[in-house]
N, C-alpha and C positions, 0 to 999 in steps of 0.2 A: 395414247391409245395403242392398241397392239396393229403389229400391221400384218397387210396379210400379202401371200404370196400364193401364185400359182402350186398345185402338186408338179413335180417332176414325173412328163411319163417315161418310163424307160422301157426298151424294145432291145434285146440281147444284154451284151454289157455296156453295162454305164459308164459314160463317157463324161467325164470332168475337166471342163476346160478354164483353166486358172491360169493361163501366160500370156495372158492379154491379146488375144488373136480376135475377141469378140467385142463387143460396143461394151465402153462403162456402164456400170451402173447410175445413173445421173440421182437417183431417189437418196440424198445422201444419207437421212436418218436409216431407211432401209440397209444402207451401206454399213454404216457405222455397227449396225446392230448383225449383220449378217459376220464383219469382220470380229466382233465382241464372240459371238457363237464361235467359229473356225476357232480362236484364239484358247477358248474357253477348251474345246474340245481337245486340241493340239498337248495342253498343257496338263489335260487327266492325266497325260501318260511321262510328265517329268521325273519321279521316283525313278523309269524306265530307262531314261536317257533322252526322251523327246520336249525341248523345250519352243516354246513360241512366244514374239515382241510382235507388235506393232511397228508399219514399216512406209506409212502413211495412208491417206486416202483410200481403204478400201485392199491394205496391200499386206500380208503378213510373211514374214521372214520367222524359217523354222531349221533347227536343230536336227535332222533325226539321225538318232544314236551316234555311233562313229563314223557314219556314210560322208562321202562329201557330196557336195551340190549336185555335182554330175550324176555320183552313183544314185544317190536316192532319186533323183528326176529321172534316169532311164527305170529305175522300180517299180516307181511310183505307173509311168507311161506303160509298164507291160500290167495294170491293172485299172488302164483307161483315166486315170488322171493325169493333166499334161498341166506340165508347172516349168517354171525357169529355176534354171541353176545360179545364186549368185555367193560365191567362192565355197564353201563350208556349209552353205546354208540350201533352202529351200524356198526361192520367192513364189507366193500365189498370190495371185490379183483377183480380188472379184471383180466377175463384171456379171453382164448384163442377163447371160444364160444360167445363170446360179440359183439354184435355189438351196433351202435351208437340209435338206434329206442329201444333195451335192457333198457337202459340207460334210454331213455324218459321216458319209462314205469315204469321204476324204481321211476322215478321221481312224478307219479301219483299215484305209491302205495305209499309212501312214505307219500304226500302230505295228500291222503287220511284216514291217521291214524293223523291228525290233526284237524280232523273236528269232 
């Protein structure tokens, strides 16, 4: 069955919190399917230079462009998404305060440090 989630409200800028500072998500099919989305989304923009894997439970390790982990993670933070840096890369964790429009949005800050 399709699951469902809450809407995201947002009030100013939207604030995404992906480096695990918030409670898991325990709902693990929810899980599974919100990290398949991020993944899905991350990987429109590989022609670009943005690639994304799978990086366990809920966790996905991203590519973007020639950034490393640091740059893109302070990028990403001046556009309200807060992610961990690990070496080259870009960890985000879901958890518990995510929702699936999070995600989108992730998806355009993301995109946007490729231009």
């Amino acid at each position: 069955g399709r699951l469902w989630r809450p809407r995201c409200e947002v009030i100013g800028m939207r604030q995404v919190v992906l480096n695990g500072t918030t409670a898991p998500l325990e709902d693990a099919a929810l899980r599974e399917q919100m990290t398949r989305h991020l993944l899905a989304r991350l990987n429109e923009y590989e022609p670009e230079g943005m690639t994304a894997r799978p990086d366990g439970p809920g966790t996905v390790l991203a590519q973007i462009g020639q950034m490393s982990g640091e740059q893109a993670v302070r990028a990403l933070a001046d556009q309200g998404v807060q992610a961990l840096a690990a070496g080259e890369r870009v960890r985000f964790l879901i958890g518990s305060e995510v929702c699936f429009e999070d995600l989108d949005y992730v998806q355009a800050a993301a995109a946007a440090l490729l231009e």
